[in-house]
GUPAVO-868797 format. One line per 8 residues: number of its first residue (from 1); their letters; for each residue x, y negated, z negated of C-alpha. Coordinates in steps of 0.5 Angstrom, whole numbers, plus 2048, in hexadecimal, padded with zeros to 3 digits. Each point is the difference from the previous one (the first is absolute). Layout:
# residues N
NUM) a) X/Y/Z | ...
This chain:
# residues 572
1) xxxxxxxx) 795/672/6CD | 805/802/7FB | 806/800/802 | 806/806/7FF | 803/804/803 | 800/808/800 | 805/804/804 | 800/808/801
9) xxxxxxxx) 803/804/806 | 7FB/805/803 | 801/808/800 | 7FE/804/805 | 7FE/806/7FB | 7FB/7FC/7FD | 7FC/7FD/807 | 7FA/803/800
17) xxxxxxxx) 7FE/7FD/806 | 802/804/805 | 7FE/807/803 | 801/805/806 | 7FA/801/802 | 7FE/807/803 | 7FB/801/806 | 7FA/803/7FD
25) xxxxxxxx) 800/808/801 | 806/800/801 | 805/804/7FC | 808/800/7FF | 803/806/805 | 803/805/7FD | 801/805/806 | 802/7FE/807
33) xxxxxxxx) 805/7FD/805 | 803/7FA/7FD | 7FF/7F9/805 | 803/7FC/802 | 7FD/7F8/7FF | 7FF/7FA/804 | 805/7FE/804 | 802/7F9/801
41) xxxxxxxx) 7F9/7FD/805 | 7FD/806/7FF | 7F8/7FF/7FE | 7FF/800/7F9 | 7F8/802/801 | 802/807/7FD | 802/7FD/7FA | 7FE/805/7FB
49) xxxxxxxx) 802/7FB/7FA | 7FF/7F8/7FE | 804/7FD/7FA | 7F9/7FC/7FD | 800/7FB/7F9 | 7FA/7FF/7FC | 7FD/7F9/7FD | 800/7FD/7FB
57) xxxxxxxx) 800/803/7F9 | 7FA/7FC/7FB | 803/7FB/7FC | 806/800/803 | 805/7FA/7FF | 803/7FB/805 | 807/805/800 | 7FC/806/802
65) xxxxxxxx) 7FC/7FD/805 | 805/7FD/804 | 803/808/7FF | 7FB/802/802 | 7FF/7FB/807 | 808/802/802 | 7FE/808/7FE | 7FA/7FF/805
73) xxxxxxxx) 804/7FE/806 | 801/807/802 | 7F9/801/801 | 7FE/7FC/807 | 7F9/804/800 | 7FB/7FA/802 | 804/7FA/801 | 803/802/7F9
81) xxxxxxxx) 7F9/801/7FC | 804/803/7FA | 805/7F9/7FF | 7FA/7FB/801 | 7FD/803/7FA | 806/7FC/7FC | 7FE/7FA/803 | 7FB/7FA/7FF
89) xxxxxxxx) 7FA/800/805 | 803/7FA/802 | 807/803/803 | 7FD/806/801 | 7FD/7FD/807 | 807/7FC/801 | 806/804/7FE | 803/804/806
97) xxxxxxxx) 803/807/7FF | 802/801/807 | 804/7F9/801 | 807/804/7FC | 803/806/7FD | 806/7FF/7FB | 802/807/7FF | 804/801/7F9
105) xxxxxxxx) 804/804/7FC | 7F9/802/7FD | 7FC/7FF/7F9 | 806/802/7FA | 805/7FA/804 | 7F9/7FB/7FF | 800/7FB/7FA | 7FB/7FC/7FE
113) xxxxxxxx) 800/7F9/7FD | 7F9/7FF/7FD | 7FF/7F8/7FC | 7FB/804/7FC | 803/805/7FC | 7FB/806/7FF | 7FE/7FF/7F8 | 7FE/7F9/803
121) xxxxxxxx) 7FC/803/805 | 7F9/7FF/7FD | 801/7F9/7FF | 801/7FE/807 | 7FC/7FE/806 | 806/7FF/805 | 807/803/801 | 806/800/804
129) xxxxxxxx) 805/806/802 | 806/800/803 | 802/806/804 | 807/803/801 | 801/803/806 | 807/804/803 | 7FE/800/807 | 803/805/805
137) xxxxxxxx) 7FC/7FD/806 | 7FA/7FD/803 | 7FB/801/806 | 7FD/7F8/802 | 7F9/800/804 | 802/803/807 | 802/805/7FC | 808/800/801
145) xxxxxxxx) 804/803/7FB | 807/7FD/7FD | 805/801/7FC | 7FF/7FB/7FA | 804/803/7F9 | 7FF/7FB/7FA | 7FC/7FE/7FB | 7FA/7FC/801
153) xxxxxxxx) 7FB/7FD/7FB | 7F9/800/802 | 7FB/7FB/7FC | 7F9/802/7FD | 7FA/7FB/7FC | 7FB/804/7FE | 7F9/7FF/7FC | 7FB/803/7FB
161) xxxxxxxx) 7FA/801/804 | 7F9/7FF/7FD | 7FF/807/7FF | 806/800/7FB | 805/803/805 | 807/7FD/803 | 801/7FF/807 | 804/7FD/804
169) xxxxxxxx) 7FE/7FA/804 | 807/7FE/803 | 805/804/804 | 804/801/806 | 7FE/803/807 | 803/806/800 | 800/807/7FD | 806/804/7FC
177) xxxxxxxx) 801/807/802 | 806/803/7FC | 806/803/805 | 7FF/808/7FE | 7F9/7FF/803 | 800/7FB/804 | 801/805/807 | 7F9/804/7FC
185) xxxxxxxx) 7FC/7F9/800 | 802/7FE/808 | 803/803/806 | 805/7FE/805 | 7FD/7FE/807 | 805/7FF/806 | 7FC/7FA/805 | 802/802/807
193) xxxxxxxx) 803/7F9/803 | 802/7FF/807 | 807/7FE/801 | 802/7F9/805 | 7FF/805/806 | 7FA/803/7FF | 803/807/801 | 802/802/7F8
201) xxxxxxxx) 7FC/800/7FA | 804/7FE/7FA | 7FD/802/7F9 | 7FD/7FB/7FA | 7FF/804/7FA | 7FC/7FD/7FC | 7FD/803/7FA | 7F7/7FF/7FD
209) xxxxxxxx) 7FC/804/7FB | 7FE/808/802 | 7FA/800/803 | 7FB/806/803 | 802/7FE/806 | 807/7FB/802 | 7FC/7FE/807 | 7FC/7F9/7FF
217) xxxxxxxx) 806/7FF/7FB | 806/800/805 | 7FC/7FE/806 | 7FE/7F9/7FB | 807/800/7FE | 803/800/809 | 7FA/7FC/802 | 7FF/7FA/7FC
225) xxxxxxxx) 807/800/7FE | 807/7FF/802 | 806/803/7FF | 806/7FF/7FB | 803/7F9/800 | 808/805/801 | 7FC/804/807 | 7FC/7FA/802
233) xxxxxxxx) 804/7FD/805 | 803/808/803 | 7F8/802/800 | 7F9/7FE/803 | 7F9/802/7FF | 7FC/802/807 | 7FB/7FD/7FC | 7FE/7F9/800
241) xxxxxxxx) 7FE/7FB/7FB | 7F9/7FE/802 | 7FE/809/800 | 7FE/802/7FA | 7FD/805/7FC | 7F8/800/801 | 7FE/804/7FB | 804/803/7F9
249) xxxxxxxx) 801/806/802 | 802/806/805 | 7FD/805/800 | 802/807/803 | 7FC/805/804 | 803/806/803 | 807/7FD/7FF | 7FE/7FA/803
257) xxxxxxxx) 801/7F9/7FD | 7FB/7FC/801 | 802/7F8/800 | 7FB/7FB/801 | 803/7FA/802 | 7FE/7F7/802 | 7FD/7FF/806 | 808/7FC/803
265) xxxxxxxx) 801/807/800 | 7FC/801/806 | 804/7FB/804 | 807/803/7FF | 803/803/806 | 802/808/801 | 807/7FF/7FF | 7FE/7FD/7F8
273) xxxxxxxx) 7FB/805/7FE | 805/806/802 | 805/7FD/7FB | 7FB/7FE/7FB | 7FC/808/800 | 808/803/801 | 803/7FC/7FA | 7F9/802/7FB
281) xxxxxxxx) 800/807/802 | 808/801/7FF | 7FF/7FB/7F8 | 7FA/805/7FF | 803/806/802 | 807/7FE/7FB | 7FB/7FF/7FB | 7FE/807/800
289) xxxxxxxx) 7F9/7FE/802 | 7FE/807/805 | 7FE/7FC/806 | 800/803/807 | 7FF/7F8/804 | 7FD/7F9/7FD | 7F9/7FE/804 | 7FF/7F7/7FF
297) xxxxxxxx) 7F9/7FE/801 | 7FD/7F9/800 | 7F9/7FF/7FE | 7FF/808/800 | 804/800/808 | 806/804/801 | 805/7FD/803 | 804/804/806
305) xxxxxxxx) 808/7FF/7FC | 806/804/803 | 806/802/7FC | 807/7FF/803 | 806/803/800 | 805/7FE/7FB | 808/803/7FE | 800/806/7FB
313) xxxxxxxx) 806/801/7FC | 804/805/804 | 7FE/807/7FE | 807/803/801 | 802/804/7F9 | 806/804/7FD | 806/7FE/7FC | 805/7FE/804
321) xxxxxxxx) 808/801/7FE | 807/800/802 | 803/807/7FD | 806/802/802 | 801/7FC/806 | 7FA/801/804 | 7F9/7FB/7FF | 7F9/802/801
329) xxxxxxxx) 7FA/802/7FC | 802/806/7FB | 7FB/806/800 | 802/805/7FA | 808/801/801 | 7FF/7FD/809 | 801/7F9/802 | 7FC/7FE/806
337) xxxxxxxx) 804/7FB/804 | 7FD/7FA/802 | 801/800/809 | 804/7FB/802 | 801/7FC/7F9 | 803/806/7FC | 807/801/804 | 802/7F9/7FF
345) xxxxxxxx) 7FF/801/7F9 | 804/805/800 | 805/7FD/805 | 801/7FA/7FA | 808/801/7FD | 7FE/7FB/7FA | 7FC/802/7FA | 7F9/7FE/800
353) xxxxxxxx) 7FD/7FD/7FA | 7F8/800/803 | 7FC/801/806 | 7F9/7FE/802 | 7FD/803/806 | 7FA/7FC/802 | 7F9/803/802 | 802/803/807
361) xxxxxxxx) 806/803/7FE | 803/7FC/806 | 805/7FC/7FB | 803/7FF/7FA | 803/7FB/7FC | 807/801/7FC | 804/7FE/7FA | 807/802/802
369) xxxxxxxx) 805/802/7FC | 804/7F8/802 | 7F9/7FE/7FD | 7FD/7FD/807 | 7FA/802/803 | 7FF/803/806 | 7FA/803/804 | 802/806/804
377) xxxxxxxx) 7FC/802/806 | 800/805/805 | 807/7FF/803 | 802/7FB/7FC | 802/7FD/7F9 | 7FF/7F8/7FF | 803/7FC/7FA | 7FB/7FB/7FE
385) xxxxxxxx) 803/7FD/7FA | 807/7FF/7FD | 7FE/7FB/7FA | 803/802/7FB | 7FB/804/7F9 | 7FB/803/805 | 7FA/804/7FD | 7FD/806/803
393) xxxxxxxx) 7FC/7FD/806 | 7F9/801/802 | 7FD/801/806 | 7F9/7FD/801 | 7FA/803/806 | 803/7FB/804 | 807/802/801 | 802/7FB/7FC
401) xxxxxxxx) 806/803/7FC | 801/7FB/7F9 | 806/7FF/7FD | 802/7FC/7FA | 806/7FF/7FC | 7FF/801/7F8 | 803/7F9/7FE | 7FD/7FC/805
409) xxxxxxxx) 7F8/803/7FF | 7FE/7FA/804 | 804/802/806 | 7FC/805/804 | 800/801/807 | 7FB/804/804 | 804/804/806 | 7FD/801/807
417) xxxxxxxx) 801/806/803 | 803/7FB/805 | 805/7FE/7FB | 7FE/7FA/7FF | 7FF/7FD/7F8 | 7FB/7FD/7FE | 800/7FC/7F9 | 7FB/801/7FB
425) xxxxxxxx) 7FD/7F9/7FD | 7FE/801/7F8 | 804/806/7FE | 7FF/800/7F9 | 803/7F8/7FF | 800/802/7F8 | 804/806/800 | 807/801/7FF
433) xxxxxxxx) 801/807/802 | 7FC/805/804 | 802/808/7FF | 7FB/803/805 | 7FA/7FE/806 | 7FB/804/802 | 7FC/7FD/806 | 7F8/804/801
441) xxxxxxxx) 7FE/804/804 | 7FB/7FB/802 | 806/7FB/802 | 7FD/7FB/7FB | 802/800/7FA | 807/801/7FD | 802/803/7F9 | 806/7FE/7FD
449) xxxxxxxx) 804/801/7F9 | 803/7FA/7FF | 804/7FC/7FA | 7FD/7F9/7FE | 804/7FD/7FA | 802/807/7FC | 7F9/803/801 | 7FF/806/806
457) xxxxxxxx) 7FA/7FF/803 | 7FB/805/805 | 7FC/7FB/805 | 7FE/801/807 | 7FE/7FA/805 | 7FD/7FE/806 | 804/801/806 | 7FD/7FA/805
465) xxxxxxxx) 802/802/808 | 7FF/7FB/806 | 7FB/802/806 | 806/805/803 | 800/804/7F9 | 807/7FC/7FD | 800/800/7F9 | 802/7F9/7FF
473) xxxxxxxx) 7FE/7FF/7F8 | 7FE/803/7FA | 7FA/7FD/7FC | 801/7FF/7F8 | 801/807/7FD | 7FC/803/7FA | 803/803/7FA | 7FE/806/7FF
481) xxxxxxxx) 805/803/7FA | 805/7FD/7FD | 805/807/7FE | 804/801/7FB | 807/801/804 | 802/800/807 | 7FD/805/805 | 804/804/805
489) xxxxxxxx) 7FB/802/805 | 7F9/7FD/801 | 7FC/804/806 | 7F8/7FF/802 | 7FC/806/7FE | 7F9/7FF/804 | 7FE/7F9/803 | 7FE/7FE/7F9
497) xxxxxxxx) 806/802/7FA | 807/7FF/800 | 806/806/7FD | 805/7FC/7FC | 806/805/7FE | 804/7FD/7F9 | 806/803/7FB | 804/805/803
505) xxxxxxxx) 802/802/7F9 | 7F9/801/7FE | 7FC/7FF/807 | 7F8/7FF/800 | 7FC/7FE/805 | 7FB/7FB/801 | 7FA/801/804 | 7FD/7F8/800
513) xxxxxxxx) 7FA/7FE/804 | 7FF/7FB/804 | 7FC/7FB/7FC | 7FE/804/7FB | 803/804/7F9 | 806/805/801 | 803/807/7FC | 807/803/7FF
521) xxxxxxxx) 803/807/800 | 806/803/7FF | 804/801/806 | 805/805/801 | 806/800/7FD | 806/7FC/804 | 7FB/7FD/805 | 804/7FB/805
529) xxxxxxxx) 7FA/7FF/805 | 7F9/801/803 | 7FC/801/806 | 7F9/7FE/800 | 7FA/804/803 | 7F8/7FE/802 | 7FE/804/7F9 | 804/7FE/7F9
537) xxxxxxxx) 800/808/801 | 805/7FF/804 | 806/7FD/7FE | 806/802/801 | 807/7FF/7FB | 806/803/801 | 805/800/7FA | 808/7FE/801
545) xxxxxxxx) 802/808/801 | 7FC/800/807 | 7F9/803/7FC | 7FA/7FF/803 | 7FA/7FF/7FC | 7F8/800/800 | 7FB/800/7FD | 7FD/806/7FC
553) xxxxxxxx) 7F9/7FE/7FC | 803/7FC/7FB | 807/803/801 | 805/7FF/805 | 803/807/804 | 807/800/803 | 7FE/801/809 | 806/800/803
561) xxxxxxxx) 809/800/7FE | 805/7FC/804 | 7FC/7FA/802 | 805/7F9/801 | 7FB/7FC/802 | 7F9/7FF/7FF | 7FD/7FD/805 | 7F9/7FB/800
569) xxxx) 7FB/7FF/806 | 7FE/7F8/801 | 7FA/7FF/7FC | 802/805/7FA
């Protein structure tokens, strides 16, 4: 082998390798309603485009083969037929696709270091590339994205084959997607989990390539799989070990999904296969997959399964506000009081620097001009905590109020609608700072904007409760962005995406999701708080002169003038 060394950095306008391509019969629109398109778990079978790649180019060298292979990573077609073409017939049988993504910046931010160099290439029979690579996040085999920004370097040997032409014959398993068309090449999927009581379903995003059907995908991924280490101790599967899959697929007939399971499955009681076929329908349903129920069989037997009852979120709606005195849910230029509640809000002297309502509108948790924490009730107002830097708090489904200080982030309390705290163990060991905590609507997970070192960091962690429902400690948490300055709100939008407001003096609100990647848009101006929403369409932000603002397309529109408080629902 002829040892040199070539480097050249790769330019997107002169890849050829990729392509749009268009449905045959199918033309651009130039007339008609614009749509909107596929929403977050929505099916992606009415795709009406897939990004693909080519081969490999005749007499094409080393660097351009292993171009060519990154390129072909967008192209999941058959197993990823089109990237085994660059490959020799030995790898070809051995390398796995679908064990990785590595999403980077994309192929102009690529550098290629060859030991050939090309007016060398004729001579040689053996090479090896180098490959640098400006990673923004990676996808392991489960299918579970994180945030991995840095450089990485990934390895090529390739070979002349005996036709003349290069191939490689070592690679690592895994593709490599570039980041702008990495949500073209795969779709976000919500697995449904039930939490420690068997009467919550907590969300799992996981991401896999777009299918004609996202069916057998998902179900493979709940069945034979298990949920992410961060919400494996907060969650359960109905499904047990030992009941499988029996065939590869799941085929849908009259909106039934059909599910052909191991013969332990005739053997579970009523109780598990009701979980089982509830938890399936709500991870199909999520997915976007049009099914009415799930029907398992064993050896072409249906099994009798029920469903159970599980906790939807709370389905109350409206903005609620504090505006010249009176609390409640504004319509137009109207505030609706809350009953009971509503009055003895009014009836409080001091300033009121946040307030959260729980799901029932029966209580709510309040940060006081003193900086203390109170519940308020129907006839009552309760202090809870008098520490010194306390945060907004956070109730939680259970009626646990949440409370923090901003210095002491490991010092959270849980207060019982008894009055009673309750230590939360491993609250963010490694921070130094917490500035906003946000407990789901599901009760088992909690989000947090908190300092470690110098840097603020988003996470969310498991919430672990005893057998009464107490939450007694937080699993490790997981990072899901690093910001660039601090935040100064943070709210739940939906069951899996977050709201994290930033810089009053240029506000900008992030929509990050939870296990997955996320966007940034202008906030309005003067922006000082928020109020998340079941829909990222419903966010709420209110500006530091009592202007309320939502959304209007891509746009923000003043509704409302004179508001003090903007107040949050436990959840959001």
């Amino acid at each position: 082998m002829i040892r040199a060394r070539s480097k050249r950095r790769l330019r997107g306008a002169a890849l050829a390798l990729a392509a749009l391509l268009l449905p045959a019969c199918a033309g651009l629109p130039t007339s008609g309603d614009v749509t909107v398109g596929l929403k977050l778990g929505e099916s992606s079978q009415d795709i009406d485009f897939f990004p693909v790649a080519s081969g490999p180019v005749k007499g094409a060298g080393p660097e351009r083969i292993v171009e060519g292979f990154l390129e072909a990573g967008i192209t999941t077609a058959d197993n990823w037929a089109t990237a085994r073409e660059f490959l020799s017939p030995a790898l070809q049988r051995t390398w796995r696709p679908a064990s990785g993504v590595s999403v980077d910046a994309g192929p102009e931010s690529r550098t290629l270091t060859s030991t050939v160099p090309e007016e060398l290439v004729e001579e040689a029979d053996t090479a090896e590339v180098q490959v640098e690579l400006d990673l923004v996040a990676s996808v392991d085999e489960s299918g579970a994205y994180a945030d991995a920004p840095g450089a990485s370097t990934m390895p090529f040997a390739l070979e002349r084959m005996d036709d003349g032409e290069w191939r490689i014959t070592e690679a690592l398993d895994g593709v490599v997607i570039d980041d702008p068309r990495f949500d073209k090449v795969y779709d976000a999927y919500p697995l449904q989990y039930f939490d420690v009581s068997w009467s919550r379903l907590v969300p799992d995003m996981r991401w896999f390539p777009r299918r004609q059907s996202p069916a057998t995908t998902v179900t493979r991924a709940l069945i034979g799989g298990v949920p992410s280490a961060w919400l494996d101790p907060v969650v359960q599967n109905s499904f047990p070990a030992d009941v499988q899959l029996a065939q590869d697929a799941v085929p849908i007939t009259g909106q039934v999904a059909e599910v052909a399971l191991t013969r332990p499955a005739v053997a579970l009681d009523e109780t598990t296969l009701a979980r089982m076929r509830t938890q399936l329908q709500a991870t199909l349903r999520a997915a976007g997959v049009a099914v009415t129920r799930v029907q398992f069989t064993v050896d072409g037997r249906d099994l009798d399964a029920g469903v159970v009852d599980v906790i939807e979120p709370s389905t109350e709606i409206g903005t609620l506000v504090l505006k010249d005195g009176v609390f409640g849910k504004i319509v137009g230029d109207e505030i609706s009081p809350l009953p009971g509640i509503s009055a003895e809000i009014a009836a409080i002297a001091q300033p009121i620097l946040s307030l959260d309502v729980a799901a029932d509108e029966s209580q709510v948790a309040a940060r006081l001009g003193d900086g203390h924490v109170y519940l308020v009730r129907d006839g009552s107002r309760i202090e809870l905590d008098s520490r010194t830097g306390l945060i907004d708090p956070s109730l939680d489904p259970y009626g646990y109020t949440w409370s923090v200080p901003r210095g002491d982030p490991s010092a959270v309390r849980a207060w019982d609608a008894e009055v009673v705290p309750q230590t939360v163990a491993n609250a963010w060991p490694n921070a130094s700072a917490i500035s906003d905590l946000r407990v789901a609507a599901d009760g088992s997970r909690v989000a947090a904007v908190i300092t470690v070192g110098r840097q603020y960091w988003v996470v969310v962690a498991g919430v672990v409760r005893d057998a009464a429902g107490v939450p007694i400690e937080l699993s490790d948490a997981k990072q899901l962005i690093q910001l660039s300055e601090p935040a100064t709100g943070l709210v739940w939008l939906g069951p899996d995406q977050l709201g994290v407001l930033m810089d009053p003096s240029s506000p900008k609100l992030i929509t990050q999701m939870v296990g997955g990647p996320g966007t940034s848009e202008a906030a309005p101006g003067d922006a000082i708080s928020a109020a998340g929403a079941r829909t990222t369409a419903g966010v709420r932000i209110l500006g530091a002169g009592g202007q309320l603002f939502a959304h209007a397309g891509t746009a923000w529109r003043e509704v409302a003038s004179g508001i003090s408080v903007l107040a949050t629902r436990a959840g959001e």
